[in-house]
DRENNU-110666 format. One line per field, with one value per residue (C-alpha): x, y, z; residue in one letter. Coordinates in Angstrom, 3 decimals, always signed. Layout:
DRENNU-110666
c1	c(X  ...)
c2	c(Y  ...)
c3	c(Z  ...)
aa	c(a  ...)
This chain:
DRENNU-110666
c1	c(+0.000  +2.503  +4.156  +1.259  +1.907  +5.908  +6.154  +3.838  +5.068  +8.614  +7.280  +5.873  +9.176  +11.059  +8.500  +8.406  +12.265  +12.822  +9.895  +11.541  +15.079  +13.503  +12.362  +15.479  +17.345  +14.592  +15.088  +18.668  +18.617  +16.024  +18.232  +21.675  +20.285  +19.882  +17.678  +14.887  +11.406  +9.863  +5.884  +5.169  +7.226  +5.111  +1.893  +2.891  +3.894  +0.802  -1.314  +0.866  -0.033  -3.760  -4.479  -1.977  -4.055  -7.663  -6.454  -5.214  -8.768  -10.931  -9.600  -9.336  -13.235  -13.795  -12.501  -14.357  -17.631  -16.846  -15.872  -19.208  -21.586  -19.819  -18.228  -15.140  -16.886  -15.899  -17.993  -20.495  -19.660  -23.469  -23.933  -25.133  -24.943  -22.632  -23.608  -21.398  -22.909  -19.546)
c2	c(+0.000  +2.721  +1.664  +2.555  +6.448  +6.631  +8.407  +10.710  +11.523  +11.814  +14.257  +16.565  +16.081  +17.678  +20.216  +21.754  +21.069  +23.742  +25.569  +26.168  +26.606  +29.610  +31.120  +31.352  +32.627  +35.201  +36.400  +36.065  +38.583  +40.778  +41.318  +42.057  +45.256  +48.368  +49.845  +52.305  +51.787  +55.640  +55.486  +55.627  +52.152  +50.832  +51.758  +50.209  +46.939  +46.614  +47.567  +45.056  +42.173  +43.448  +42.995  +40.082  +38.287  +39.760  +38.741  +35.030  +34.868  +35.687  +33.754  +30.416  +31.376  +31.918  +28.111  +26.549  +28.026  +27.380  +23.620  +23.414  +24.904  +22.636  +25.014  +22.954  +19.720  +18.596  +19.450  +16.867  +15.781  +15.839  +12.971  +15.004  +13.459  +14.536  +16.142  +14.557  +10.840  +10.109)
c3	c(+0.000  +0.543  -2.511  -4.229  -3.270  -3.050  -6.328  -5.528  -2.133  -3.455  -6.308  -3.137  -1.320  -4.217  -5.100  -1.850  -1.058  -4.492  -2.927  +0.058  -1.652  -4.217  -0.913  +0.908  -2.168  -2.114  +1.504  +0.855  -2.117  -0.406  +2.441  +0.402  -1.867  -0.163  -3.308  -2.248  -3.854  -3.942  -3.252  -6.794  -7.420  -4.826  -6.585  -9.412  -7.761  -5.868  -9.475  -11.587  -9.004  -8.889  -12.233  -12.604  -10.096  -11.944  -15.515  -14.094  -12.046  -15.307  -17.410  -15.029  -14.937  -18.389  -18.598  -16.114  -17.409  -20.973  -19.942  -18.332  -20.589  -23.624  -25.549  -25.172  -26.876  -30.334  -33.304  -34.330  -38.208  -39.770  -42.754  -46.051  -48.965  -51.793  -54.282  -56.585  -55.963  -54.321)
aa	c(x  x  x  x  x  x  x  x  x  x  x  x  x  x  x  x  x  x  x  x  x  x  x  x  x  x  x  x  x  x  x  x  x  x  x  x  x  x  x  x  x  x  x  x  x  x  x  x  x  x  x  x  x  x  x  x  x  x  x  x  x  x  x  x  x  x  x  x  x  x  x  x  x  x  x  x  x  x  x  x  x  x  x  x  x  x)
């Protein structure tokens, strides 16, 4: 039985172990720059992830409700006959 989910678990591990590494490297790399962000570079940061965030939110809905309502289904081939006798 745990067999079943080692691969799975091990996949997690790793994720979260490069998680965890992308963080420190972040706090590491935060702390080391002594750049000043001026109110206006704030605004934009806090605006960029806004509508980051909006955009990413819309469209992830947009595809749920078009996967629901069918609009994702294939087109149904209707038998006509041919003109030609073919």
């Amino acid at each position: 039985m745990i067999h079943r989910y080692l691969g799975t678990a091990l996949i997690i591990l790793v994720l979260v172990s490069l998680l965890g590494w992308a963080f420190y490297i972040m706090v590491t790399a935060w702390s080391h720059i002594d750049a000043k962000m001026s109110v206006h570079g704030w605004v934009a940061l806090i605006l960029g992830i806004v509508f980051s965030c909006v955009l990413g939110f819309g469209l992830m809905g947009l595809m749920f409700f078009s996967s629901r309502r069918g609009y994702d289904e294939a087109v149904k081939s209707i038998d006509r006959p041919n003109p030609d006798g073919d």
